[in-house]
N, C-alpha and C positions, 0 to 999 in steps of 0.2 A: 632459593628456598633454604630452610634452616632446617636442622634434626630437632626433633625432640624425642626424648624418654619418657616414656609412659609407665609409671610405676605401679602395679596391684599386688598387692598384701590380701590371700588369698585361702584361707584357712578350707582342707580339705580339695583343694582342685586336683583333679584328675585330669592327665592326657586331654582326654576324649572334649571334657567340657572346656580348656583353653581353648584348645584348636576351635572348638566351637565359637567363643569368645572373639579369637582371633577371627576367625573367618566373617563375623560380623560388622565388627571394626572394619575390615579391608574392603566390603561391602560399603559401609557406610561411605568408610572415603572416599570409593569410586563415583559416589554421586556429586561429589563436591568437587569444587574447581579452587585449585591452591593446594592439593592436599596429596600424598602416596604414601600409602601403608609401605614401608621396607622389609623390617622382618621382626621376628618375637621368639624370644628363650622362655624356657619356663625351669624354675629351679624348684623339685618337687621337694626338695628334704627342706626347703625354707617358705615351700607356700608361699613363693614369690612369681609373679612374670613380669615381665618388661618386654614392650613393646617400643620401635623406631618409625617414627613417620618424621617425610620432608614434609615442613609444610610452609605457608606464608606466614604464619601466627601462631601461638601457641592458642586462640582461641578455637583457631577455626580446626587443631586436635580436638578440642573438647568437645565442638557441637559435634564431631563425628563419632566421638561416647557417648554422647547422650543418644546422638539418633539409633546408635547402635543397642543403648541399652545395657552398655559394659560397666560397671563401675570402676572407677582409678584412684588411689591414694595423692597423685599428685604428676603435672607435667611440668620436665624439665629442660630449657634450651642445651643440649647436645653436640658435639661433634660426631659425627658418623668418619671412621677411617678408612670405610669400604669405598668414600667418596659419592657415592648413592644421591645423599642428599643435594647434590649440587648439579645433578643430571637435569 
């Protein structure tokens, strides 16, 4: 499996509604085969988060945004250092 970065530019997010966001997403994934949510930062003073999932494709991130219902700026192939993605 491969990292990718999930990038949202995010004007206004709070805590409360990433984690939401996030917790959606890792739901979504969980229904699909090829895909694990890893982990997500969120940077409040840039209304930015990013999110790491392994997956088989950078497609099969994006149908688990849509199913989710998350909006993203853009996904990126990644290295993950934690080694995560290679489990």
């Amino acid at each position: 499996m491969q990292a990718f970065l999930v990038e949202q530019y995010w004007p206004g997010v709070t805590a409360e509604s990433f984690q939401l966001a996030a917790d959606k997403v890792r739901a979504s994934a969980g229904e699909l085969t090829g895909i694990r949510f890893l982990h997500s930062t969120l940077v409040p003073d840039d209304e930015a988060a990013f999110c790491v999932l392994a997956a088989s494709s950078a497609g099969l991130v994006a149908e688990a945004y849509r199913r989710a219902g998350v909006p993203y700026e853009r996904i990126l192939p990644a290295f993950d250092v934690s080694g995560e993605a290679r489990q």
